[in-house]
C-alpha positions in Angstrom: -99.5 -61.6 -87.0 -101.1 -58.5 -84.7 -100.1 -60.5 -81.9 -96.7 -61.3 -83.2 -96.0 -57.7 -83.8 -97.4 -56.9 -80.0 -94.6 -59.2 -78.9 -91.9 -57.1 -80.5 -89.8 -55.3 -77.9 -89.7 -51.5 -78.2 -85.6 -51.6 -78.6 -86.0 -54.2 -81.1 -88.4 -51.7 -82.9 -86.3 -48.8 -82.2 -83.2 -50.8 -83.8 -85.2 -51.1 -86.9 -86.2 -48.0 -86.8 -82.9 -46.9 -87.0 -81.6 -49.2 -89.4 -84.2 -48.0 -91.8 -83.4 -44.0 -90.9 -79.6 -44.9 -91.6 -80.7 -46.3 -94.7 -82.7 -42.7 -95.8 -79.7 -40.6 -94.9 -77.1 -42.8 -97.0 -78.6 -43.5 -100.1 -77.6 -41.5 -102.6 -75.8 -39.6 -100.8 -73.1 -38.1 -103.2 -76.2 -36.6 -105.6 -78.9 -35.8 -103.4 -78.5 -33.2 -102.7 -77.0 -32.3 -106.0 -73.5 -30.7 -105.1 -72.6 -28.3 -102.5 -74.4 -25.5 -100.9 -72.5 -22.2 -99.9 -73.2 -23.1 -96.3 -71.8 -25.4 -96.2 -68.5 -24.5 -98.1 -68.5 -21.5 -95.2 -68.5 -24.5 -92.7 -65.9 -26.2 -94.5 -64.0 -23.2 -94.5 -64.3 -22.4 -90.8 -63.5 -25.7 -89.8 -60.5 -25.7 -91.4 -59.2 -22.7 -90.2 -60.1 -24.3 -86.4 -57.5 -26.8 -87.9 -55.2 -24.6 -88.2 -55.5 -23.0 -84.7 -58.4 -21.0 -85.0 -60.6 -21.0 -81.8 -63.5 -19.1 -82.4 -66.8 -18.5 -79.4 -68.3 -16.9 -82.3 -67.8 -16.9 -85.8 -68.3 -12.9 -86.8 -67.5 -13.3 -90.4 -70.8 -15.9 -90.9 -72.7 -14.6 -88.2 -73.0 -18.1 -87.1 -72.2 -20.1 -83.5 -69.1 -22.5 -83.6 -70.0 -26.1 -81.8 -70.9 -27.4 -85.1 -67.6 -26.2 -86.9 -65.6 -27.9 -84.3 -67.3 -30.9 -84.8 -66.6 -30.9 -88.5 -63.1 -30.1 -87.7 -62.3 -33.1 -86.0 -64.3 -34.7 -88.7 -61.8 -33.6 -90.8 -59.0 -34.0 -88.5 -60.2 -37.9 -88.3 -61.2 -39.1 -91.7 -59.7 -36.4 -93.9 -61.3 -33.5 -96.0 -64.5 -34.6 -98.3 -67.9 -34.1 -98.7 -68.5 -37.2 -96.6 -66.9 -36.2 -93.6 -68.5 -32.8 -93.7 -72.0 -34.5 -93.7 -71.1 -37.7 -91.3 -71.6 -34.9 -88.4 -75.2 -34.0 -89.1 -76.0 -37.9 -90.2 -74.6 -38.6 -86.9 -76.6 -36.0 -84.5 -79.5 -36.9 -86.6 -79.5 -40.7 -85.7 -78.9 -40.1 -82.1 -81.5 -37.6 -82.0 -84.1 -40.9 -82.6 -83.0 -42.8 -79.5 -82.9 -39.5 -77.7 -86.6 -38.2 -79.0 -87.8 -41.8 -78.0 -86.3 -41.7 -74.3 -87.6 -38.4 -73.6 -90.7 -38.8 -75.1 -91.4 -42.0 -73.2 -90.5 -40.4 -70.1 -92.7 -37.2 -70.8 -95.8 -39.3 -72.3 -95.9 -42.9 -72.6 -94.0 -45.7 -74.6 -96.1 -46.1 -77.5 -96.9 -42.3 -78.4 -92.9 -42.5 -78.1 -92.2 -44.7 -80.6 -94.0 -43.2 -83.2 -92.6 -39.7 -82.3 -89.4 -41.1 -83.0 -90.6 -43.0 -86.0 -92.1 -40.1 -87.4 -89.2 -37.9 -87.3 -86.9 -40.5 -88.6 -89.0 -41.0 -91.2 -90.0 -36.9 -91.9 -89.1 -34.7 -94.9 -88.0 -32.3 -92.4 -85.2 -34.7 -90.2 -84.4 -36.1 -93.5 -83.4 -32.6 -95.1 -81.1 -31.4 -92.2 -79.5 -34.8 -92.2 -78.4 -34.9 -95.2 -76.8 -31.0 -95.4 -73.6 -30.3 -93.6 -75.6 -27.2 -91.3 -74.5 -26.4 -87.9 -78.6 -26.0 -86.8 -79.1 -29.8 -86.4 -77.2 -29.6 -83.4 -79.8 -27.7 -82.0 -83.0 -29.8 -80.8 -80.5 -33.1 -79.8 -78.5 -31.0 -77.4 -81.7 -29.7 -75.9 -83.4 -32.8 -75.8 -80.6 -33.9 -74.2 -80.7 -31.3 -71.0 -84.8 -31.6 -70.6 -83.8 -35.4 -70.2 -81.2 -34.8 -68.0 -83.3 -32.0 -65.8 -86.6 -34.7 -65.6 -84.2 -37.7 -65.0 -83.0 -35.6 -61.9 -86.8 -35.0 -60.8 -87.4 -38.1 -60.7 -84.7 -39.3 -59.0 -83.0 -36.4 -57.1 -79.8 -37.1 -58.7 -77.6 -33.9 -58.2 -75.1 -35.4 -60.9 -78.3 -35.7 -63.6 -78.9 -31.6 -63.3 -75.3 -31.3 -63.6 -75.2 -33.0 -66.9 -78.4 -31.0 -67.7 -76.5 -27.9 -67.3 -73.8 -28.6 -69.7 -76.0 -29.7 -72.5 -78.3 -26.8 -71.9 -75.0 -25.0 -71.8 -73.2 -26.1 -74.7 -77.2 -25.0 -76.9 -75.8 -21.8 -76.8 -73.1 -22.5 -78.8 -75.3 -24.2 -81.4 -77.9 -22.2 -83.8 -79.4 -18.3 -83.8 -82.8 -19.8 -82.1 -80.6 -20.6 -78.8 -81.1 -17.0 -78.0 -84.7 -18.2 -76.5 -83.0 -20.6 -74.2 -83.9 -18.4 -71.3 -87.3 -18.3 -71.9 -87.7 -21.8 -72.4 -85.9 -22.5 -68.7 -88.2 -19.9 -67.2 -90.8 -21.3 -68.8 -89.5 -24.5 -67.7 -89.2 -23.9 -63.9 -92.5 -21.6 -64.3 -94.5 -24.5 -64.9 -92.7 -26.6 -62.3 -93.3 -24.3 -59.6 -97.0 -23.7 -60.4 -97.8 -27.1 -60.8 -95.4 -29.5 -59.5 -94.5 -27.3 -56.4 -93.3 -30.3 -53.9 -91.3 -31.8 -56.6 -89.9 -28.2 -57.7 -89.4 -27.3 -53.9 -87.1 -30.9 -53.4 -85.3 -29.9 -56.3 -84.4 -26.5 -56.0 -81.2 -26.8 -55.5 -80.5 -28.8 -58.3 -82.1 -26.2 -60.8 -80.3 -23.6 -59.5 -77.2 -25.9 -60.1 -78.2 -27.2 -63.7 -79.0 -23.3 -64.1 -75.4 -21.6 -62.8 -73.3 -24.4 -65.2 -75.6 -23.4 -67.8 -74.8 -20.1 -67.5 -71.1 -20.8 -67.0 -70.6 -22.3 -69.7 -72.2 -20.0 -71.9 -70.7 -17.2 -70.4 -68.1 -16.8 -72.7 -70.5 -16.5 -75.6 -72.3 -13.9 -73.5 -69.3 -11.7 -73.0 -68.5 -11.9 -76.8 -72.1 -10.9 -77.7 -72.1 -7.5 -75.0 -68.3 -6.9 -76.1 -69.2 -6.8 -79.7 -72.9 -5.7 -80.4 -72.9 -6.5 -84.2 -72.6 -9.7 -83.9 -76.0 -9.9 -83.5 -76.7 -7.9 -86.7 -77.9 -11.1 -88.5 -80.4 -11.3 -86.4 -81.6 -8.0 -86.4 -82.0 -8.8 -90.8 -84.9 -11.0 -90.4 -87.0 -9.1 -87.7 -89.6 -7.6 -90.1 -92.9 -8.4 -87.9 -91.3 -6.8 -84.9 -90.0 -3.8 -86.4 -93.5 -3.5 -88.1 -95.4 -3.8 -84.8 -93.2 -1.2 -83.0 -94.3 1.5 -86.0 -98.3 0.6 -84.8 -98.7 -2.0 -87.7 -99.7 -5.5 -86.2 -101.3 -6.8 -89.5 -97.7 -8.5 -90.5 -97.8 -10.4 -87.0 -101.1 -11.5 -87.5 -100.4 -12.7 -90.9 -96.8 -14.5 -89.4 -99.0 -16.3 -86.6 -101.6 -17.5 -89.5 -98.6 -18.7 -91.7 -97.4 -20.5 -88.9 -100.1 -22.0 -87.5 -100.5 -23.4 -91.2 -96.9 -24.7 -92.0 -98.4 -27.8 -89.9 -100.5 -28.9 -92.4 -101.7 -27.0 -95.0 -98.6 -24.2 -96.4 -95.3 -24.7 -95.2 -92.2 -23.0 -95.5 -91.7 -20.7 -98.8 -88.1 -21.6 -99.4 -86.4 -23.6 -101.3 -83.2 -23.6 -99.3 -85.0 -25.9 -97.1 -88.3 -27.3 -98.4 -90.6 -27.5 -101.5 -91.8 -24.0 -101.3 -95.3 -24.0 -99.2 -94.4 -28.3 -98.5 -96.1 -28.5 -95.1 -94.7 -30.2 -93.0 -97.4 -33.3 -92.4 -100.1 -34.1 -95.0 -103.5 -33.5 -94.0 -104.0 -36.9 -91.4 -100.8 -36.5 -89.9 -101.7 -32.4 -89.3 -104.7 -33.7 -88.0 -103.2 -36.2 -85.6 -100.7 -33.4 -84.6 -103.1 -31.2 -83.8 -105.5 -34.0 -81.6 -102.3 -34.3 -79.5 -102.2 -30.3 -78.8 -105.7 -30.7 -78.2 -104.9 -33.6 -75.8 -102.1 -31.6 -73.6 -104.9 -29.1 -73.3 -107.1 -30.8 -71.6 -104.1 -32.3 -69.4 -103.1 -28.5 -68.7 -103.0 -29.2 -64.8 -100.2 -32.0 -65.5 -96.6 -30.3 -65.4 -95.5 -32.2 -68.4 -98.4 -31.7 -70.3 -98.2 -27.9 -69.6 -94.9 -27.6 -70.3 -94.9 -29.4 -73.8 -97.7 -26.8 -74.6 -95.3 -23.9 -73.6 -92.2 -25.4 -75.4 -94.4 -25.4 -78.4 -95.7 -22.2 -78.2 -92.2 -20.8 -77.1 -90.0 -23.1 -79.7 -92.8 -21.0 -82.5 -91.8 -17.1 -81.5 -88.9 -17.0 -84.2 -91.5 -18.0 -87.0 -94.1 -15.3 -85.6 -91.5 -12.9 -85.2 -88.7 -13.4 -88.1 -89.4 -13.9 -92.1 -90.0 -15.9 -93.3 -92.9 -17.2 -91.7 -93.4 -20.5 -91.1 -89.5 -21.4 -91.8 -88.7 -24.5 -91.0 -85.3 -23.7 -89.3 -86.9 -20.9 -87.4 -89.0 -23.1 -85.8 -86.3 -25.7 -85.2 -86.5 -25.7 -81.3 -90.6 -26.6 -81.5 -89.2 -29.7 -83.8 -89.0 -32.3 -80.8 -92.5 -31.3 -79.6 -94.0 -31.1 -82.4 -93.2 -35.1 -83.0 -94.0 -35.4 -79.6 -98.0 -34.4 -79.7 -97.8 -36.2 -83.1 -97.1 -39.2 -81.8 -99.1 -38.8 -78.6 -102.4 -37.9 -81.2 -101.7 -40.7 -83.5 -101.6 -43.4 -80.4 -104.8 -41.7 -78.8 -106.6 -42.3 -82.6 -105.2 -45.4 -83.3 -106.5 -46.9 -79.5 -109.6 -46.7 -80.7 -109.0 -49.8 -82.7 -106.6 -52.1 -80.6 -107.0 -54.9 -82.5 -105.8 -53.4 -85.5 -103.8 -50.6 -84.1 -100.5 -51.5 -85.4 -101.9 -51.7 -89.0 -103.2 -48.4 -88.7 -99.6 -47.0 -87.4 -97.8 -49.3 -89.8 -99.9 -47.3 -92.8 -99.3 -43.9 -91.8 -95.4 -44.5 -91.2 -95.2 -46.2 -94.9 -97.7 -43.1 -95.9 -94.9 -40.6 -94.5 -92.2 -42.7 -95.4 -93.1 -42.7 -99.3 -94.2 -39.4 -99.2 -90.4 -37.6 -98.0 -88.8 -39.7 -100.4 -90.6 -38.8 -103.3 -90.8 -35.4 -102.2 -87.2 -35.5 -101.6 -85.3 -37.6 -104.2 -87.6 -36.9 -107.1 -88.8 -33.3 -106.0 -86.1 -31.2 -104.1 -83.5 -32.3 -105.5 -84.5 -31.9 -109.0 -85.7 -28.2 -108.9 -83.3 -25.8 -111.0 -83.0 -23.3 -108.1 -81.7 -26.2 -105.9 -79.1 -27.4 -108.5 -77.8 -24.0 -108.8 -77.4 -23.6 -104.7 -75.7 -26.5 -104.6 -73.0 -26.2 -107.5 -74.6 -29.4 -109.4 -72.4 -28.6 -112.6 -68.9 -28.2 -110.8 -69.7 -31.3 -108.6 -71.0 -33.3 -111.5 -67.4 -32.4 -113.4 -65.7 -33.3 -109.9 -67.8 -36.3 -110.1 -66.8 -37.5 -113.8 -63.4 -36.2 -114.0 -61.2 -39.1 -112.9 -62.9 -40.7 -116.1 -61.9 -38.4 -118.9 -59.1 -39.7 -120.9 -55.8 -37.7 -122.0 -52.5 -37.3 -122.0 -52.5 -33.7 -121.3 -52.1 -32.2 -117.6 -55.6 -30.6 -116.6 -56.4 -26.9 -115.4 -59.8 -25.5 -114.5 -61.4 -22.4 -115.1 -64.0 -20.6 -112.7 -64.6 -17.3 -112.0 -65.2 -18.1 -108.2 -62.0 -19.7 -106.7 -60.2 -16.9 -104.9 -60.3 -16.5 -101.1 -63.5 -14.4 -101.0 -65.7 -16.1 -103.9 -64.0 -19.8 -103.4 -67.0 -21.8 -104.4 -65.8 -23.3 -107.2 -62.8 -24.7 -105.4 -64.4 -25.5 -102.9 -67.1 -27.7 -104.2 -64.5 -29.3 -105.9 -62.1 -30.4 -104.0 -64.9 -31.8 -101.7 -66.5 -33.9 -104.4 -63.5 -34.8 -106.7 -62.6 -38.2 -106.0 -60.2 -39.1 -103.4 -56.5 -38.3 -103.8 -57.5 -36.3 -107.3 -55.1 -33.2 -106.3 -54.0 -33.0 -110.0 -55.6 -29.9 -110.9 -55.2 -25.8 -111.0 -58.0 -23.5 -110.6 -58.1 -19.7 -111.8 -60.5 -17.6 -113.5 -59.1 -17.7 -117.2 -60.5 -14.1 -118.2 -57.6 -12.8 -116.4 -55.0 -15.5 -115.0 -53.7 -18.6 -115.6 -51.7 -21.6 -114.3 -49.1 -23.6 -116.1 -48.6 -26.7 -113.7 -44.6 -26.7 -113.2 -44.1 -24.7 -116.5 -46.1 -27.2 -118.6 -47.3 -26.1 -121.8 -49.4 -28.7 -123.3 -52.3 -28.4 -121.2 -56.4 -29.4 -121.7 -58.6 -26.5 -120.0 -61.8 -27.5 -118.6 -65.0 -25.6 -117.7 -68.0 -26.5 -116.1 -70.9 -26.5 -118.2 -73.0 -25.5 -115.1 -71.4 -22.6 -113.5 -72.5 -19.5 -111.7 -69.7 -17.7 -112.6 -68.2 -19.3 -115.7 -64.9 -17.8 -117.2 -63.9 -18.7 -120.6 -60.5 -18.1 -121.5 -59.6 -14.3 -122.3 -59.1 -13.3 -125.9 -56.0 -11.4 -125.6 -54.8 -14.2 -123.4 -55.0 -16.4 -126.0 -53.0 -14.4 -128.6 -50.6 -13.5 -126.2 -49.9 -17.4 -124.7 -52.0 -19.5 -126.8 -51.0 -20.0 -130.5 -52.9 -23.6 -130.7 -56.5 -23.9 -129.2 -58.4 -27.0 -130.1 -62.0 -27.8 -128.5 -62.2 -30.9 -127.7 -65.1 -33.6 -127.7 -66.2 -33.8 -124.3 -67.5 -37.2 -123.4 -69.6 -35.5 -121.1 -72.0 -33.3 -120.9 -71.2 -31.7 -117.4 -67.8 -29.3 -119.1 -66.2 -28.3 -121.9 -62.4 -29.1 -122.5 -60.1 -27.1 -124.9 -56.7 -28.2 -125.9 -53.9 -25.6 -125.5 -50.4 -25.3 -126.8 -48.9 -22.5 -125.4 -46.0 -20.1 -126.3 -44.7 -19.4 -122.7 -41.3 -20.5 -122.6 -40.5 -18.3 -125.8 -42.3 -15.3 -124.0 -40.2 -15.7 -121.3 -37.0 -15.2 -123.2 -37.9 -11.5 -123.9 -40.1 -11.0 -120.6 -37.0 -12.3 -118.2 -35.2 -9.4 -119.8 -37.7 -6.6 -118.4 -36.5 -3.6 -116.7 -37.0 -3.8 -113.2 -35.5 -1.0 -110.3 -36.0 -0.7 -106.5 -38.0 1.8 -104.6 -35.6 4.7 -103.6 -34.2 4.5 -100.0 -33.6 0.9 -100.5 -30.3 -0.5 -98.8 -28.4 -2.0 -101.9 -27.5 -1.1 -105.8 -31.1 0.5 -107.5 -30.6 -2.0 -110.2 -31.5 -5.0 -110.4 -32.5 -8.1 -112.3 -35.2 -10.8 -112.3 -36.1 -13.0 -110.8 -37.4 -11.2 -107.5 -38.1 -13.5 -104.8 -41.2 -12.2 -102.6 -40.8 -14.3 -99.3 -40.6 -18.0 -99.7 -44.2 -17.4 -101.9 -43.6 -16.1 -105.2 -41.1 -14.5 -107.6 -41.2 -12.0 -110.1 -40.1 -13.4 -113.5 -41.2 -11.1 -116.0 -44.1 -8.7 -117.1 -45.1 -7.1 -120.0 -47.5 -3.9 -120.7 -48.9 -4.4 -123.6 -49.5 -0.8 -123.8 -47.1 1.5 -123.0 -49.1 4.1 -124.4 -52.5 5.1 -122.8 -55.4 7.7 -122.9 -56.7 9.2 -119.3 -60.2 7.3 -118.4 -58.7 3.8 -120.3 -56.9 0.7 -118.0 -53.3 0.2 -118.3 -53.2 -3.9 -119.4 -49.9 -5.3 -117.3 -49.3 -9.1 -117.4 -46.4 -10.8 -114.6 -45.6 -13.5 -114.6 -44.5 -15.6 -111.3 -42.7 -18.9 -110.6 -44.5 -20.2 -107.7 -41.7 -21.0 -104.7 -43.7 -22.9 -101.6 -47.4 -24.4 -101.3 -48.9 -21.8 -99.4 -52.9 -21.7 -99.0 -53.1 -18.6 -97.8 -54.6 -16.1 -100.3 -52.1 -13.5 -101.6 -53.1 -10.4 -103.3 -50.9 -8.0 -106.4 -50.9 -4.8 -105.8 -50.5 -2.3 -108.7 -49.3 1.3 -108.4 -49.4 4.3 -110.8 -46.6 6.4 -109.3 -46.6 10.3 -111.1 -42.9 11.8 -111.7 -43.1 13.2 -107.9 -43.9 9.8 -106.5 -47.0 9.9 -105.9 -50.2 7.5 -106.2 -52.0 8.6 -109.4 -54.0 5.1 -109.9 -54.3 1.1 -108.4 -55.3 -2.1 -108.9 -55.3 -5.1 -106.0 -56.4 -8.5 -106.6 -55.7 -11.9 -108.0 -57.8 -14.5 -109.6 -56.3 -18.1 -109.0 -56.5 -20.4 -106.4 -53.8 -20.5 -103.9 -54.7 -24.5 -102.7 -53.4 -26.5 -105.7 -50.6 -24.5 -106.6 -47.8 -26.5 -105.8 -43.7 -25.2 -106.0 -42.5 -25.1 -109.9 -45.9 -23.9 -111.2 -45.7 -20.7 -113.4 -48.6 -18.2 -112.9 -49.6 -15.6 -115.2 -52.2 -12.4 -114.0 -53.1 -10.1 -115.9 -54.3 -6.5 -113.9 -56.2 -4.1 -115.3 -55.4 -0.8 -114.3 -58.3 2.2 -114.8 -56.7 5.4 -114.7 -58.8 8.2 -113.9 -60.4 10.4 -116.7 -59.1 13.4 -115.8 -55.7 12.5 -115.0 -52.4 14.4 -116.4 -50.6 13.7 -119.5 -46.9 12.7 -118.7 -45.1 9.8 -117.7 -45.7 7.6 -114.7 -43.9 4.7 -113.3 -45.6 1.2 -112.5 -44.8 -0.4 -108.9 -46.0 -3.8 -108.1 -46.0 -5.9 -104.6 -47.9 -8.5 -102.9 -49.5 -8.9 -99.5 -51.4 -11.1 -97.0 -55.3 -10.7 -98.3 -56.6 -11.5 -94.7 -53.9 -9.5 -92.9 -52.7 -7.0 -95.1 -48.6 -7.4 -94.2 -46.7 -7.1 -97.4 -44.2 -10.1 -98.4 -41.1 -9.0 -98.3 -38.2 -9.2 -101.1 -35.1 -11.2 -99.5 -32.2 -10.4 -100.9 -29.0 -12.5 -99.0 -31.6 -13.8 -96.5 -32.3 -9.7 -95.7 -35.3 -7.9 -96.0 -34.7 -5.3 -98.2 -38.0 -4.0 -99.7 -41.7 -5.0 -100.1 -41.8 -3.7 -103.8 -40.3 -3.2 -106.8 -41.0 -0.5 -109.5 -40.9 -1.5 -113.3 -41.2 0.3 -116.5 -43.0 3.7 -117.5 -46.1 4.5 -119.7 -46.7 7.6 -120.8 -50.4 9.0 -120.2 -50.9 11.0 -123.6 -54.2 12.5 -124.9 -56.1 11.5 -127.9 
């Protein structure tokens, strides 16, 4: 049987290999892990906007580099919008990171140590992780692999074409994770090594460093010149520098205590967050650690071999964002060591396992079931099951997105969330990424102060999460305004709540149509006017209502409109509220809105209520409401069309009187 398994070729052992990491990545993939993390939704988010012409070098809003987001655009683009196609793009860099780690290990080492770095990384807590989250970072260590392949390839063979190809994957790292900021040090530390101890080699191949080195540089250069033209875009960065700051004040004890938490994520306490790990999960058990640190031991010994000496440095230089950044001993900060660290892993494992030939394979076969069983246990019955995990990820909304093709009833369905607007969409978000596909029936707003009637429909069941961060029952006052039936209903499910509503609208309407409406003085045409008002080809205005027309100073004027959605417009659009005094001018405001712009579809009547706090020490007398809309991202005002003419961006409705108590 040992000799049977000696006869195995290493690509038949590297398909299996594969095969069985495919396997890891997939399986249960829609609940582990449990939902959606924000992350991700902000990777969602960007990539759609480089759908819709966005072509960012760097993404300032996230403080996060953009290779990964245009990869999950064309994901997108190519399979359509789901929680699938966001992850496909790390499952895919993941598995050809395998292959990759193998080639270059085997060309750095040897072909056994090789195959078990690979199989050791397929088969890691740590690979298995990033795999399985839609992150830009695991980008990082494949496209670096890939120009250290490409730069010994053209060593060996004086190839100028291979150190061309090294310089645009070393190139396009920059464009890839926060750690690619060491890049330079790593390529100095690179042709350092090279030139001290491979100087003939280095010598034939100068030219084709400095070539692999300018298209490096060239292709990067944009991201340069966006870094030096706008300083705080490295701002993130400057958050997590704690050890740094702490050693330029005189204080060295946090660096000491980063370097000992580092030098112990190996194998005895790993990194502290649950983002991305078990807290304190190292990242091998006690053997492997071992093994992984015989291989350092190993390349110390070899010091006077280029490759050897340079796998030391790429360890020691892949470690600075751990030793320097909290927390220490992070897993992502330490992201470009990953390959290396496999690497002496592997090569320490095959220099152990030697020492028993004949049952060699046994002894590897053990420690890759060992690891194996241990990430998935740790994984699928440990991560994902911790409470602090389920609430990063959104469990409850992506457990109702999960069950809600299976509810029964007659009754169109809304949903209530008090994070679905532009700013805090990850309600939305998750949901629409983990509903089933072609589920589009569906409204979201935040029911404390807004609601949705899908193309004026009045017999509607509400549903709420049971698991939300920010849930949002409907309002009180909302209920007896709009609401005279409300009837819970029994949930066949534990992951929401549903409530059946009968509402009152179209009778409200009646009286609201009827409100007083006038345009702004200057405007080009008659000053009254009736409703509806037509803002753009967005909304219009069909009625309001104060409740109150009669208010104390320090207490919020309660105005409800109501709108008649015109287009399908995703774009977030914002009310703006005005408390005019007799003379004109601003006395109080309110901006905002709490629905969902990406549902609402043409027919769909939206009410929103905004709450208007006057200030305490304002004037009694009578003051004049004025209510618009505008771009949230931009700012522009919609304009009323009147005719197919712009005529105004506002229109001014009833008075309240400000009267003391």
């Amino acid at each position: 049987m040992l000799n049977r398994a000696r006869r195995i070729s290493p690509l038949t052992w590297l398909v299996a290999l594969l095969l069985v990491a495919t396997f890891l990545r997939l399986a249960a993939w829609q609940s582990a892990p449990p939902g959606l993390r924000y992350d991700e939704m902000l990777v969602t988010l960007q990539a759609e906007e480089i759908q819709h012409g966005a072509r960012p070098i760097y993404i300032d809003a996230i403080y996060e580099e953009p290779l990964y987001h245009y990869l999950t655009a064309l994901s997108f683009s190519l399979f359509g919008t789901q929680l699938f196609t966001l992850r496909f793009v790390s499952l895919a860099l993941s598995l050809l990171t395998i292959p990759l780690l193998y080639v270059l290990t085997r060309r750095l080492i040897g072909q056994r140590p090789a195959l078990i770095a690979a199989a050791l990384y397929a088969l890691s807590f740590w690979a298995l992780m990033y795999s399985r989250l839609g992150l830009r970072l695991i980008a990082f260590p494949l496209l670096l692999m890939l120009g250290l392949y490409f730069v010994w390839r053209g060593l060996e063979r004086r190839r100028r074409l291979d150190f061309a190809w090294a310089g645009i994957w070393l190139g396009l790292v920059t464009y890839t994770y926060a750690a690619m900021r060491l890049l330079p040090v790593w390529w100095i530390a690179l042709l350092v090594c090279l030139f001290l101890l491979d100087r003939s080699r280095a010598r034939r191949s100068a030219l084709g460093l400095f070539g692999t080195t300018a298209i490096a540089v060239l292709i990067a250069l944009p991201m340069i010149m966006h870094f030096a033209n706008n300083p705080a875009a490295d701002r993130r960065l400057g958050e997590v520098t704690g050890p740094i700051d702490a050693l330029l004040t005189g204080n060295v004890f946090p660096l000491i205590n980063s370097i000992g938490l580092t030098a112990a994520m190996f194998f005895v306490r790993g990194d502290p967050e649950t983002l991305y790990n078990i807290p304190n999960r190292p990242v091998f058990d006690l053997l492997t650690g071992a093994l992984f640190v015989v291989g350092v031991v190993i390349a110390l010994k070899r010091w006077r071999d280029v490759k050897s000496a340079f796998l030391l440095v790429w360890l020691g230089v892949g470690l600075i964002p751990s030793l320097i950044t909290w927390p220490a001993g992070s897993n992502n900060h330490t992201l470009m060591a990953q390959p290396v660290i496999f690497m002496l892993a592997g090569w320490g494992t095959d220099r152990v396992a030697a020492r028993w030939p004949k049952i060699a394979p046994i002894l590897i076969a053990l420690l890759l079931g060992f690891t194996t069983a241990r990430s998935v246990i740790d994984y699928f019955g440990g991560w994902v099951l911790l409470p602090a995990v389920r609430a990063e990820h959104q469990a409850g909304i992506a457990t109702l997105a999960a069950q809600i093709d299976q509810r029964s009833g007659d009754h169109p369905v809304v949903f209530s969330s008090g994070a679905v607007t532009h700013w805090e969409p990850w309600s939305v978000t998750t949901f629409r990424l983990t509903a089933p596909i072609g589920y589009t029936a569906t409204r979201w707003f935040d029911a404390r102060s807004s609601f949705i009637f899908p193309q004026g429909q009045t017999d509607l069941t509400l549903i709420n999460a049971a698991l939300d961060d920010q849930p949002a029952p409907l309002d009180a006052r909302l209920i007896e305004d709009l609401f005279p039936i409300v009837e819970p209903i029994a949930a066949s499910s534990d992951a929401y709540s549903a409530t059946h509503l009968v509402s009152s609208l179209n009778t409200r309407l009646i009286t609201l149509t009827q409100a007083e409406v006038h345009w702004p003085s200057g405007t080009p045409i008659s000053s009254s006017v009736s409703l509806p008002v037509a803002f753009d080809d967005r909304l219009e205005l069909i009625g309001y209502e104060v409740r109150r027309p009669i208010v104390e100073p320090g207490k919020n004027i309660r105005l409800t409109t109501y709108w008649r959605a015109k287009d399908r417009g995703v774009e977030p659009l914002s009310f703006f509220v005005h408390v005019l005094d007799e003379q004109g001018r601003l006395a109080a405001q309110w901006d905002g809105y709490s629905y969902a712009p990406y549902y609402v579809q043409p027919g769909d009547i939206i009410a929103q209520v905004h709450f208007i706090p006057l200030p305490a020490n304002l004037a009694a007398g009578q003051y004049r409401l004025q209510l618009g809309l505008y771009q949230s991202v931009t700012g522009d005002r919609l304009p009323i069309t009147v005719g197919g003419q712009a005529i105004a961006d506002r229109v001014l409705l009833q008075t309240v009187e400000v009267k003391q108590h």
